[in-house]
C-alpha positions in Angstrom: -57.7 -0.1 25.9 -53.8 0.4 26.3 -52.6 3.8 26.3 -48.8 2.7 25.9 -46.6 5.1 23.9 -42.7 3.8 23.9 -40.2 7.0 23.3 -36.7 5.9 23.3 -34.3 8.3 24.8 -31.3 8.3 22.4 -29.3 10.4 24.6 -28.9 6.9 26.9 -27.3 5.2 24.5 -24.3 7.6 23.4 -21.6 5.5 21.3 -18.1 6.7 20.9 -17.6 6.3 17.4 -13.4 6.3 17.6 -13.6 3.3 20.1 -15.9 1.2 17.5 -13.5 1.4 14.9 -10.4 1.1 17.5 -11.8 -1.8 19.4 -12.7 -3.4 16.2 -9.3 -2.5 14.6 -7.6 -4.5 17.7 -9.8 -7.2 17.4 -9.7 -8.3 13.9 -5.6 -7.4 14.2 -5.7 -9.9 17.5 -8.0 -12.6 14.8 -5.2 -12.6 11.9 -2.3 -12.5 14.3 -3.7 -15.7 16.3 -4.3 -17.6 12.9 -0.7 -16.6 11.6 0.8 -18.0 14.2 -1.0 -21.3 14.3 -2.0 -23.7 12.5 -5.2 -21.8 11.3 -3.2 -20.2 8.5 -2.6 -23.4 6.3 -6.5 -23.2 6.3 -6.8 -19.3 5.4 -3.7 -19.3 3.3 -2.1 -15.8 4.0 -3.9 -13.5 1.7 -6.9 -13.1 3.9 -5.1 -12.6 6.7 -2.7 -9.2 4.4 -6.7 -8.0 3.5 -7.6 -7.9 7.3 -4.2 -6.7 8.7 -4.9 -3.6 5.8 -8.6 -3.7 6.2 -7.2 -3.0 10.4 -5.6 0.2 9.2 -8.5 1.8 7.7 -10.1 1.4 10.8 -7.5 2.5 12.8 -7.7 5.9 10.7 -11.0 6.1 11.1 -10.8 5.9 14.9 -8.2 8.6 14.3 -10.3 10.6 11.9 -13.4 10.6 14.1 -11.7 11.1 17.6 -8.9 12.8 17.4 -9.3 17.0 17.4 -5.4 17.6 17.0 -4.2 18.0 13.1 -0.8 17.1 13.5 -2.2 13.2 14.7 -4.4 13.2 11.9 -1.5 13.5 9.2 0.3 11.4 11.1 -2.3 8.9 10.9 -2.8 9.2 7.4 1.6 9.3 6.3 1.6 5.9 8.7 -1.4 4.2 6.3 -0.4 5.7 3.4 3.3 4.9 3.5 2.1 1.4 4.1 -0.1 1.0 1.6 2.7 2.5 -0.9 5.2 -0.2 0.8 2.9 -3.4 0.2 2.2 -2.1 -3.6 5.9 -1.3 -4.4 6.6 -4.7 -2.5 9.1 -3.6 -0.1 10.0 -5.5 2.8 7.4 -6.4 5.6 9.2 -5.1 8.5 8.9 -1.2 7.5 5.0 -1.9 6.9 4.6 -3.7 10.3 6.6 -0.4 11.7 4.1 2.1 10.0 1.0 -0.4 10.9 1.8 -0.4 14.6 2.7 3.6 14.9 -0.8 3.9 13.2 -2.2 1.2 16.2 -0.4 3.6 18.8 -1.7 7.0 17.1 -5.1 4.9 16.8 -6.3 4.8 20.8 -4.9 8.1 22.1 -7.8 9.2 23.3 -9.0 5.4 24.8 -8.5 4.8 28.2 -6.0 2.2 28.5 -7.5 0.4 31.3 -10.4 -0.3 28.7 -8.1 -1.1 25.8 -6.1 -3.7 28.3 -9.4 -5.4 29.4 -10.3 -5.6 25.6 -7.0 -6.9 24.5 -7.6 -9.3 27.6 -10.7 -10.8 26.4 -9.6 -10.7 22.5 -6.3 -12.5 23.3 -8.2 -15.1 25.6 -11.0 -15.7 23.3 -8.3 -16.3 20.1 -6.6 -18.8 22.3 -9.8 -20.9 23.1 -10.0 -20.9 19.6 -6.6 -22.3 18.5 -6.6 -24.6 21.7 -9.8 -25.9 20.6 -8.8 -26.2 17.0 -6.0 -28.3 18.4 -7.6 -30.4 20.6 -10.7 -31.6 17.6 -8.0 -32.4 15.2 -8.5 -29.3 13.1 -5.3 -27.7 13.5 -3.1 -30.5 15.2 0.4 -30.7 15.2 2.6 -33.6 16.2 4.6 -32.9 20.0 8.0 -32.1 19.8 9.8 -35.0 21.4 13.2 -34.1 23.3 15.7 -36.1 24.9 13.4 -36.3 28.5 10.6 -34.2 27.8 8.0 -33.9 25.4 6.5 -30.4 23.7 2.8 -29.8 22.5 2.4 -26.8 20.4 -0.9 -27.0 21.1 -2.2 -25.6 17.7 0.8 -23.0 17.1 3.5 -22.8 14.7 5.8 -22.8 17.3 5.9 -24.5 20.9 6.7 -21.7 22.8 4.1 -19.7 21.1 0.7 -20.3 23.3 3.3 -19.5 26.4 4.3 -16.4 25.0 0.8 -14.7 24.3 -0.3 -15.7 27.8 2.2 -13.7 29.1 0.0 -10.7 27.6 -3.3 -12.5 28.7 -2.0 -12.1 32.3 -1.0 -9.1 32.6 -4.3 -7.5 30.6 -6.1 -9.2 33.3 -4.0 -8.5 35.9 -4.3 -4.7 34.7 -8.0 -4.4 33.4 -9.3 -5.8 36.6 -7.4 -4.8 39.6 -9.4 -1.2 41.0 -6.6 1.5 41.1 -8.5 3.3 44.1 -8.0 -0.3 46.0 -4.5 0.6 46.2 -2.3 2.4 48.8 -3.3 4.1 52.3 -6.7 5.5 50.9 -7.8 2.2 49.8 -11.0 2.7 52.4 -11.8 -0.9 52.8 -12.1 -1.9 49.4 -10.9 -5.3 48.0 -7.1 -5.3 47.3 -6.4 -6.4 43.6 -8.6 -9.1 42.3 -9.8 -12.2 44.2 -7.3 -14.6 45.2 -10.1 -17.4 43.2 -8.9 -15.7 39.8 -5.4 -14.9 40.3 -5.2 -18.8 41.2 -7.5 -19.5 37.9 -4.3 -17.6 36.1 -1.4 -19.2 38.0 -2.8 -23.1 37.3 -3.2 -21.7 33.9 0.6 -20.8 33.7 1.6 -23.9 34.9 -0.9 -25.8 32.5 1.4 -23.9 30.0 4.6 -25.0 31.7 3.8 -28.5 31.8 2.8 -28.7 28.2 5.0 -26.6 25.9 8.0 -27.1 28.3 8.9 -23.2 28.6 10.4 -22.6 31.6 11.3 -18.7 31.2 7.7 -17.9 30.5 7.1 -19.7 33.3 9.1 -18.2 35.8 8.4 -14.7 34.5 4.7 -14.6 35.0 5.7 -16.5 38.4 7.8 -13.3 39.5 4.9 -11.4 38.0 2.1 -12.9 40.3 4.6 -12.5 43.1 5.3 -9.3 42.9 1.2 -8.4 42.1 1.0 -10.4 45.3 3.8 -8.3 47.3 2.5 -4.9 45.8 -1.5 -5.0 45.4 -2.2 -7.8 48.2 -0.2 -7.2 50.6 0.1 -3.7 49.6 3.5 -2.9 49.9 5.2 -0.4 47.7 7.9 -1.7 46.3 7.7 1.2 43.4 7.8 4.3 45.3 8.2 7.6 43.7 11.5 7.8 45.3 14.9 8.8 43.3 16.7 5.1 43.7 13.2 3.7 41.9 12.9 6.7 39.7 16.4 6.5 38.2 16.2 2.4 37.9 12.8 3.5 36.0 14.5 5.9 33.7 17.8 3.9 32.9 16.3 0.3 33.3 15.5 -0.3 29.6 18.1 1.6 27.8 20.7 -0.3 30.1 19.8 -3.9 29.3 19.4 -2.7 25.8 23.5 -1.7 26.3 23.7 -4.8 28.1 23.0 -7.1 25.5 24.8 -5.3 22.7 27.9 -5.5 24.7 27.3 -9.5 25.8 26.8 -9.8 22.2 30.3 -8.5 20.8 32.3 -10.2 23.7 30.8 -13.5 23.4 33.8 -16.0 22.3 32.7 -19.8 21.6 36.4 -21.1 22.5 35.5 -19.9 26.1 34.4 -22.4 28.1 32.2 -20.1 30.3 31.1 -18.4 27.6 29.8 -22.1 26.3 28.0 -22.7 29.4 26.2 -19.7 29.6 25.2 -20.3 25.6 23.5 -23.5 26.6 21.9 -22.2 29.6 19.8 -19.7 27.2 20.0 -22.3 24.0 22.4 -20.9 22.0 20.7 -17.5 22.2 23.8 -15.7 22.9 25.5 -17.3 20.0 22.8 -16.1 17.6 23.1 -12.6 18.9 26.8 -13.0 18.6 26.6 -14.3 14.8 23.8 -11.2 14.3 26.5 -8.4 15.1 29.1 -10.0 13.3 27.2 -11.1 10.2 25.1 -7.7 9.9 26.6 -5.0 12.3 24.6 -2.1 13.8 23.4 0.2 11.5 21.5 3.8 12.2 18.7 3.2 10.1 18.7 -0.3 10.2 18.8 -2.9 7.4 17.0 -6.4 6.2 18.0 -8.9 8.4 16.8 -12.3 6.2 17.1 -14.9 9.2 16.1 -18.9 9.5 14.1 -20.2 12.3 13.8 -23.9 11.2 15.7 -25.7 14.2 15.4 -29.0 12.1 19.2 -28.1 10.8 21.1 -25.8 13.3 24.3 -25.5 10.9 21.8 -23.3 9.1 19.7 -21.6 11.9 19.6 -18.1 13.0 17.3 -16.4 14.6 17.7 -13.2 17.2 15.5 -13.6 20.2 16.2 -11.0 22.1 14.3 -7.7 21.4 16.4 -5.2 21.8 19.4 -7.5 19.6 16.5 -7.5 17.0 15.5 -3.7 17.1 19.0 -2.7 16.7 19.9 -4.7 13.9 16.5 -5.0 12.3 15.6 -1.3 12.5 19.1 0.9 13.8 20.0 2.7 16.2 17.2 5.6 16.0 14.6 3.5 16.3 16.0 1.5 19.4 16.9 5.0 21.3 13.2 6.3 20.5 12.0 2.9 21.7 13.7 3.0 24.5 13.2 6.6 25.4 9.3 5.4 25.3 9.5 2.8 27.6 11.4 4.2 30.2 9.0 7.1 30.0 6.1 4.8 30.6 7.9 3.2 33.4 8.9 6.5 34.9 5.3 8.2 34.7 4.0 4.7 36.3 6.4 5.4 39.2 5.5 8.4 39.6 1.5 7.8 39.3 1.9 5.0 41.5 0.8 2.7 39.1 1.9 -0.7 40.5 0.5 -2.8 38.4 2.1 -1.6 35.3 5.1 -1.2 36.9 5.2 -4.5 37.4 4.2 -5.3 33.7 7.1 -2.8 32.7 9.2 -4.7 35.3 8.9 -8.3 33.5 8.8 -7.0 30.3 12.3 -5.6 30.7 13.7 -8.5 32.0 11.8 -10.6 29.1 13.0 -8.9 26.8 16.1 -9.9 27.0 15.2 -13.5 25.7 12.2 -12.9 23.4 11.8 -9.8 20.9 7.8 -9.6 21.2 8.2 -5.8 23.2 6.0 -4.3 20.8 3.9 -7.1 20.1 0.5 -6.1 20.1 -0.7 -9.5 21.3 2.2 -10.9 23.3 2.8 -7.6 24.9 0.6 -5.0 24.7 2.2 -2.4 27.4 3.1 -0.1 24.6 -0.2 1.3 24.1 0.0 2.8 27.7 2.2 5.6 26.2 -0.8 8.1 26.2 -1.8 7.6 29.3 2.2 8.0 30.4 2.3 11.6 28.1 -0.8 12.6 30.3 0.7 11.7 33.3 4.3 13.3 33.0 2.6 16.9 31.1 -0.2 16.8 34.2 1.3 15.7 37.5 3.2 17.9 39.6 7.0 16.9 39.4 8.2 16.4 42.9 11.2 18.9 44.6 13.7 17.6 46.2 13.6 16.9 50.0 15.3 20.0 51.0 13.3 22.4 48.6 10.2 20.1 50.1 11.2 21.4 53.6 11.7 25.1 52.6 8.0 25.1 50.9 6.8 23.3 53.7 8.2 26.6 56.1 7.0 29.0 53.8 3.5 27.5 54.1 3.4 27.5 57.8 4.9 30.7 58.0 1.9 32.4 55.6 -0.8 30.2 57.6 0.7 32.0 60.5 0.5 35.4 59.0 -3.3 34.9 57.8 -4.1 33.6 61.5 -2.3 37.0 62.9 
């Protein structure tokens, strides 16, 4: 009675087999990084967490493996898991693995677009915080405030109470990256919404202050504040306050590399018998102090060195702890690694300039100045900008460079005078 034949048309449902395993790579990384740093690992223990972190690299060289065409990457790929795997059997330290594990990330989504690996990191990262919240709030995971001369800390299911603050940081500015429509932007815009709604970007601001008034951070705080300003300034009000100009293109190239400098040199003229030296201590809680004891204590090294530090703040005769990132990269892993690093981030800056990329220049922007008081800059879940590198390469290798304003006028002449000729 029914003639009904179904013929599915396989062709509609093509599936990029590199961004399964990357996806799922970064998503189980996001999983085991959420329940290290929470209370979720006195559950796990940590040996389930080591199997997925490994379990993550296999995937990762399978997304490398399946996608990528080049050779070179593919070795790369596989002397990144490899030396890894070597490292965790000879039981070497942990911060060479985590090195080798997040070049292997990087080499992993080269051929993702990173506008779909920020909206995935976006919803990973928000997801993984409902959980730990969530934990916290049924009692699972719960950890006693921190209670503070005037004001009182909830950890809010982390190890630490600055933690939750931290990894929004990345949350927003995913979102603020994943969902804003890049051809909403500039003169050309024709019409289209600028940025996302103002309903969302207030969703994310009362979340930031949600943060604030719980874990009692205030330089998270005021950073994602300056961020949602400037998105505000730049996307809403669209005005370009990252032009591809030379003043914005030199502060794009140098930025990094000179707060790097910065810090090193704060570091080694800090005295604690100076009074304004003592102020300016307590003002970013005893950070500078830390830094200060680092370079003494350790020095800077090339290639780095094991830097065995204590963060319990229970008894601060016996803490230590670096905070700042680039303090931590150039004791923890020398002076080659910190110039490479910082020769990639100002070339991700610099090819956002130039692309007109405003919303990762502003990411780029904070992330600089954050990094002054937090080392998570290559933290795949508190700040995930790194992965943007590809997409920089592309950018710098493909765009044309522009000439200088007077070579701009000569071509300009040259131009007009052969449109001239071909009319004659």
């Amino acid at each position: 009675m029914f003639n009904f034949t179904f013929r599915p048309r396989f062709e509609d449902f093509e599936v990029n087999l590199a961004e399964i395993f990357a996806f799922t790579g970064l998503f189980l990384w996001t999983v085991q990084i959420y329940f290290h740093d929470s209370g979720y690992i006195d559950l796990t223990g940590e040996l389930p967490l080591k199997l997925i972190r490994y379990f993550c690299m296999l995937l990762f060289l399978g997304a490398i493996f399946t996608g990528e065409k080049l050779y070179t990457v593919k070795l790369a790929g596989a002397l990144c898991a490899g030396g890894a795997f070597l490292m965790m059997l000879a039981r070497m330290s942990d911060d060479g693995i985590n090195l080798l594990q997040l070049m292997l990330t990087v080499l992993a989504v080269r051929n993702v677009s990173f506008r779909k690996t920020a909206k995935a990191m976006f919803w990973f990262c928000l997801v993984m915080m409902l959980v730990v919240i969530l934990g916290d709030r049924a009692g699972l995971i719960y950890v006693e405030p921190m209670l503070e001369a005037k004001r009182i800390r909830y950890f809010l299911g982390f190890n630490y109470v600055s933690f939750a603050a931290i990894k929004f940081f990345n949350i927003a500015a995913c979102g603020l990256y994943a969902y804003t429509d890049p051809q909403s932007v500039g003169k050309e815009s024709k019409g289209r919404i600028h940025g996302i709604l103002w309903f969302f970007l207030i969703l994310l601001f009362g979340a930031n202050y949600w943060y604030y008034k719980m874990t009692d951070t205030n330089l998270i705080f005021f950073l994602i504040c300056i961020m949602f300003v400037l998105y505000i300034l730049c996307i809403k009000c669209n005005l370009n306050l990252f032009a591809d100009n030379l003043l914005i293109r030199t502060l794009a190239t140098i930025g990094f590399p000179l707060l790097c400098a910065f810090t090193y040199v704060v570091a080694k003229l800090y005295d604690e018998r100076n009074p304004t030296w003592d102020r300016i201590d307590d003002w970013t809680h005893t950070r500078l102090y830390q830094m200060h004891k680092g370079v003494t204590r350790y020095g800077v090294h090339l290639f780095g060195q094991v830097l065995k530090e204590n963060a319990n703040a229970a008894d601060m005769s016996k803490y230590f702890y670096i905070d700042s990132a680039y303090m931590k990269n150039l004791l923890k892993y020398g002076v080659v690694y910190t110039v490479l690093l910082m020769i990639v981030f100002s070339l991700m800056f610099r090819a956002a300039v130039r692309a007109g990329d405003r919303v990762m220049c502003i990411w780029l922007f904070c992330a600089a100045v954050y990094s002054l008081f937090n080392n998570n800059l290559t933290s795949l879940v508190s700040n995930c900008s790194v992965l943007y590198i590809w997409t920089a390469v592309r950018i710098l290798r493909d765009k044309e460079r522009p000439l200088p304003f007077g070579l701009q006028r000569r071509r300009r002449s040259l131009q007009a005078g052969n449109f001239i000729n071909e009319n004659e």
